[in-house]
Backbone as JSON Lines, residues from 0, in Angstrom:
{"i":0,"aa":"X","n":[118.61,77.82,152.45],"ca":[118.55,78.18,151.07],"c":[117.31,79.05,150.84]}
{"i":1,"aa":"X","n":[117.54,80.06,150.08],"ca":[116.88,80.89,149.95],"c":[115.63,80.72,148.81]}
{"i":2,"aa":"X","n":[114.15,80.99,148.74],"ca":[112.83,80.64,147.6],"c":[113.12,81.56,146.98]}
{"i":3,"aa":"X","n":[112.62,80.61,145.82],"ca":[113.07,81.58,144.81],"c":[111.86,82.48,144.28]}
{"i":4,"aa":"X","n":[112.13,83.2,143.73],"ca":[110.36,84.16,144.23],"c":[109.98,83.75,142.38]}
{"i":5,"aa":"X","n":[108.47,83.18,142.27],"ca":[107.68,83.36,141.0],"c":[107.4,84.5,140.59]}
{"i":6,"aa":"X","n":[107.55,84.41,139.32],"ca":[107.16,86.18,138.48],"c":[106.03,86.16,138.88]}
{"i":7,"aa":"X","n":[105.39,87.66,138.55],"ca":[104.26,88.25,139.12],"c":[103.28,87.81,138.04]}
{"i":8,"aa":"X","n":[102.42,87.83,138.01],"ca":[101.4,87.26,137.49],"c":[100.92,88.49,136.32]}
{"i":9,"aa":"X","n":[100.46,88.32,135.36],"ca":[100.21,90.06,134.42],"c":[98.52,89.89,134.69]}
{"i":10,"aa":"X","n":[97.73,90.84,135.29],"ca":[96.35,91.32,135.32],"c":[95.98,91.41,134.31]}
{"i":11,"aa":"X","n":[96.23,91.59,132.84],"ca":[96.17,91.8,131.91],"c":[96.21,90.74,130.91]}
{"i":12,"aa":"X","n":[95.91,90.1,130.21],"ca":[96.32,89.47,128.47],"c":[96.3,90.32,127.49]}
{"i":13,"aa":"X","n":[97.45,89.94,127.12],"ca":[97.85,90.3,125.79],"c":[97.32,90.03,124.83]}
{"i":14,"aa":"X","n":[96.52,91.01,123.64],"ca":[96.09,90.16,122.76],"c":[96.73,89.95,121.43]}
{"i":15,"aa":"X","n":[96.96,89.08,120.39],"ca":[97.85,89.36,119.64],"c":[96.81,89.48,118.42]}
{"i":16,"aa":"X","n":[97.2,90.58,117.56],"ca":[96.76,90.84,116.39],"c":[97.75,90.45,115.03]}
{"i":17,"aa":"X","n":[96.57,90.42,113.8],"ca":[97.58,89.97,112.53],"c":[97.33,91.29,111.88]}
{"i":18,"aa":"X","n":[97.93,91.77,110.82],"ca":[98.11,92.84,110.03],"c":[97.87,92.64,108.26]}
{"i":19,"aa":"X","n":[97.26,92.65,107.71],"ca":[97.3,92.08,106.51],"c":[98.31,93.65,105.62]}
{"i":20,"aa":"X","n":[98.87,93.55,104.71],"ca":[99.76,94.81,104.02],"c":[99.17,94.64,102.78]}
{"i":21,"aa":"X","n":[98.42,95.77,102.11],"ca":[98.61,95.85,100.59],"c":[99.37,96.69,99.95]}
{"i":22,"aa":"X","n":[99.6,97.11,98.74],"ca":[99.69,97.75,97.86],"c":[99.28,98.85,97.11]}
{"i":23,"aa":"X","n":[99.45,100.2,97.1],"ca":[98.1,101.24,95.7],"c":[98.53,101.97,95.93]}
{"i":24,"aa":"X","n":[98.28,102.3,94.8],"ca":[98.72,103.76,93.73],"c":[97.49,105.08,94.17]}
{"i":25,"aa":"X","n":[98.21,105.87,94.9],"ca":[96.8,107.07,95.02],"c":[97.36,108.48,93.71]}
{"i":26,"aa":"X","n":[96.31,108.74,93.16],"ca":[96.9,109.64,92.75],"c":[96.42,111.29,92.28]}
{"i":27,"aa":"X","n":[96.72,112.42,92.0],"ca":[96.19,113.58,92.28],"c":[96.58,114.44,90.88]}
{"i":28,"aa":"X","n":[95.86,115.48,90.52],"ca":[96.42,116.27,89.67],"c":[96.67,117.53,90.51]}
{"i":29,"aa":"X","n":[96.53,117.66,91.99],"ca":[97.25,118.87,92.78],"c":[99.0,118.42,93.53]}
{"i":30,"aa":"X","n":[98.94,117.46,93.83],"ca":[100.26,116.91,94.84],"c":[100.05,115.71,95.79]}
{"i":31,"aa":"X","n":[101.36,115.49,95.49],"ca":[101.82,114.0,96.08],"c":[101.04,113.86,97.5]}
{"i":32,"aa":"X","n":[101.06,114.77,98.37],"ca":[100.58,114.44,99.82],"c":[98.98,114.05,99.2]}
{"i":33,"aa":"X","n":[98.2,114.79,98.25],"ca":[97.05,114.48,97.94],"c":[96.3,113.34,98.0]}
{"i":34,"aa":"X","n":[97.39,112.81,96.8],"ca":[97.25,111.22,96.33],"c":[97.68,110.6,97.13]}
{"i":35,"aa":"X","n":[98.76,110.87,97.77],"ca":[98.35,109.81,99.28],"c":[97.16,109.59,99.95]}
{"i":36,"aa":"X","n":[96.41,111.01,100.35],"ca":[95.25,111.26,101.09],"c":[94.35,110.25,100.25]}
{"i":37,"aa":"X","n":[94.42,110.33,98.96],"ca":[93.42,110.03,98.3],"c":[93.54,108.6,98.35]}
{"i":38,"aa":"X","n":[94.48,108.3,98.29],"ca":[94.58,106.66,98.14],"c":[93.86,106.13,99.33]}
{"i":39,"aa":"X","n":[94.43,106.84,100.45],"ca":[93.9,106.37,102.04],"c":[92.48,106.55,102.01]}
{"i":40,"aa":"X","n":[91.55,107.54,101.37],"ca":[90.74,107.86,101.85],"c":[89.67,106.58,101.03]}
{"i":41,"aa":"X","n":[89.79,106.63,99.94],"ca":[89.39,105.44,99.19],"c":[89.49,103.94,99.76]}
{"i":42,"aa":"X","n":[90.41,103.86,100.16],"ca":[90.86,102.35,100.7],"c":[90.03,102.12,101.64]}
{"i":43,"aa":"X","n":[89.86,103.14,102.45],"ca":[89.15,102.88,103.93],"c":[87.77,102.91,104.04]}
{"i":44,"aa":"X","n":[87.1,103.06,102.53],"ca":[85.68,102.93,102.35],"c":[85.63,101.69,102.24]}
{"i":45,"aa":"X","n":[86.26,100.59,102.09],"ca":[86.1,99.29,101.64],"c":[87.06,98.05,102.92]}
{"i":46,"aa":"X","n":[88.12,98.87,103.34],"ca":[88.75,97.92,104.13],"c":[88.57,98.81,105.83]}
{"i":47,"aa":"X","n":[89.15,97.88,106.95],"ca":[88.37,98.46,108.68],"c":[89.93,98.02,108.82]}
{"i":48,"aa":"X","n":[90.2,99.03,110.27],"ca":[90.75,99.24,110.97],"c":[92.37,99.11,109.86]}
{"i":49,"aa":"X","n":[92.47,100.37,108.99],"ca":[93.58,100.42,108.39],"c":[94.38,101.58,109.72]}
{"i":50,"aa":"X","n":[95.6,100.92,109.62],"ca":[95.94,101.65,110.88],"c":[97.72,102.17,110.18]}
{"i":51,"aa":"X","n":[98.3,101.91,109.18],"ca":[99.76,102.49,108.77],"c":[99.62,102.8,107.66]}
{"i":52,"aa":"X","n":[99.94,103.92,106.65],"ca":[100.07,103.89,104.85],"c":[101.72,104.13,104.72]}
{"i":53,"aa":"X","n":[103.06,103.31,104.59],"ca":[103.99,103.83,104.16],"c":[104.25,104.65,102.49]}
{"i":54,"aa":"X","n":[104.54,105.31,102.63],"ca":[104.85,105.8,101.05],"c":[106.03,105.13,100.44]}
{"i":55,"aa":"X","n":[106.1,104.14,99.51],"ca":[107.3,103.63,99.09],"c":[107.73,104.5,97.65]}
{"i":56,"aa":"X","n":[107.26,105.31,96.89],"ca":[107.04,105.92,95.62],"c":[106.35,106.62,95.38]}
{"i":57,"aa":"X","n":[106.93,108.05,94.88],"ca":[106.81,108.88,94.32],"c":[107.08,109.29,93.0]}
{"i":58,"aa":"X","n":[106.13,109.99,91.62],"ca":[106.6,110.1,90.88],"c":[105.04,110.35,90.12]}
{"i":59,"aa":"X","n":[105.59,111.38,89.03],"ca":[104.62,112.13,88.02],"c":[104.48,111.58,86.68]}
{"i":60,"aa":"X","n":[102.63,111.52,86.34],"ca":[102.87,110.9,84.72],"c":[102.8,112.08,84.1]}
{"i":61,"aa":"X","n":[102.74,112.81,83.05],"ca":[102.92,113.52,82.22],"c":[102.46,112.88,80.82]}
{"i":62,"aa":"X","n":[101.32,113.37,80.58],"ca":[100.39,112.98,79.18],"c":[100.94,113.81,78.08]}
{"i":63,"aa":"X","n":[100.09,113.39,76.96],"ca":[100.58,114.01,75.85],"c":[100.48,115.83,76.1]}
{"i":64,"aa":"X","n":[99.19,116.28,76.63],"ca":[99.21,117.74,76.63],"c":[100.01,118.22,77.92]}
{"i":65,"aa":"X","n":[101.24,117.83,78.3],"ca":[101.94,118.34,79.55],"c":[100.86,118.19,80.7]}
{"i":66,"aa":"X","n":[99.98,117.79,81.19],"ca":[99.12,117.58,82.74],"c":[99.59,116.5,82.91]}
{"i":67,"aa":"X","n":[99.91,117.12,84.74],"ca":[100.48,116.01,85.41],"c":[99.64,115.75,86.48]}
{"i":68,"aa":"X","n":[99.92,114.44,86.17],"ca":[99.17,113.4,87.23],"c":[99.95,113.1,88.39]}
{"i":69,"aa":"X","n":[100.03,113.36,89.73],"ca":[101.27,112.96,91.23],"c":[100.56,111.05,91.55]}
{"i":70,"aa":"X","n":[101.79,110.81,91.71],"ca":[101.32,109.42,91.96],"c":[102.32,108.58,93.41]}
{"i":71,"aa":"X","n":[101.12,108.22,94.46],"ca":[101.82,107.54,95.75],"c":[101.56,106.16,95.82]}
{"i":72,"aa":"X","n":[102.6,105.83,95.45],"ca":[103.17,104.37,95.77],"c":[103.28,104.18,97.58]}
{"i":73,"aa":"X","n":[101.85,103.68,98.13],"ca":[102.39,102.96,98.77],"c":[101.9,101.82,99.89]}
{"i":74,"aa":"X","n":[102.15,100.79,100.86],"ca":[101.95,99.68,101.64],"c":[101.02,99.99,102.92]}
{"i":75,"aa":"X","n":[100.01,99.82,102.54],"ca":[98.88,100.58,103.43],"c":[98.55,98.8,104.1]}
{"i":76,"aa":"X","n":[98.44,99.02,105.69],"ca":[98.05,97.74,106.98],"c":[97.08,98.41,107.33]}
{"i":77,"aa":"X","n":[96.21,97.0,107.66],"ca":[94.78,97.16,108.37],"c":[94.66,95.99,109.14]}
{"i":78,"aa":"X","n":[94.23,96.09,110.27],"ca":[93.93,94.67,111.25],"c":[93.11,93.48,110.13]}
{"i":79,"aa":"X","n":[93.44,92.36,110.18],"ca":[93.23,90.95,109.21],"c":[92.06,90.73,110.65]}
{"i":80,"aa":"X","n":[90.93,90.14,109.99],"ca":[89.77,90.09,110.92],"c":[89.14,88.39,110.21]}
{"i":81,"aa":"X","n":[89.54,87.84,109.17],"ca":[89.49,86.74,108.71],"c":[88.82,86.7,107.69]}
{"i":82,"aa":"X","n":[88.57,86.12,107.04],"ca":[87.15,85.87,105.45],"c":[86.06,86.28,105.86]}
């Protein structure tokens, strides 16, 4: 009867990370990619290792004198590092 051969051993560990997801509104009076930028760029003065921003929403306010405001809705992750 033939041994049965053990998996190979990994040189390596894996480490596992958590992701915390928020929420925010970036927003621009030039364009939507802006207020994204802007949202990201803001966020990351205060939170570490933000590493995804999805855009879930798009969409313009419009004040009383016609200026429009671009506004990005969206779910920005950063590595969760604890309290």
């Amino acid at each position: 009867m033939a041994k049965k051969a053990k998996p190979a051993k990994s040189s390596t560990k894996a480490s596992a990370s958590v992701y915390k997801v928020i929420e925010l509104v970036g927003t621009s009076s030039v364009s939507w990619a802006d207020a994204a930028k802007n949202g990201i760029t803001t966020a990351t003065k205060s939170l570490r290792d933000v590493r995804v921003a999805e855009v879930t929403k798009l969409d313009v306010k419009v004040d009383k004198s016609g200026k429009l405001t671009y506004r990005a809705k969206m779910k920005l992750s950063f590595k969760y590092h604890g309290d």
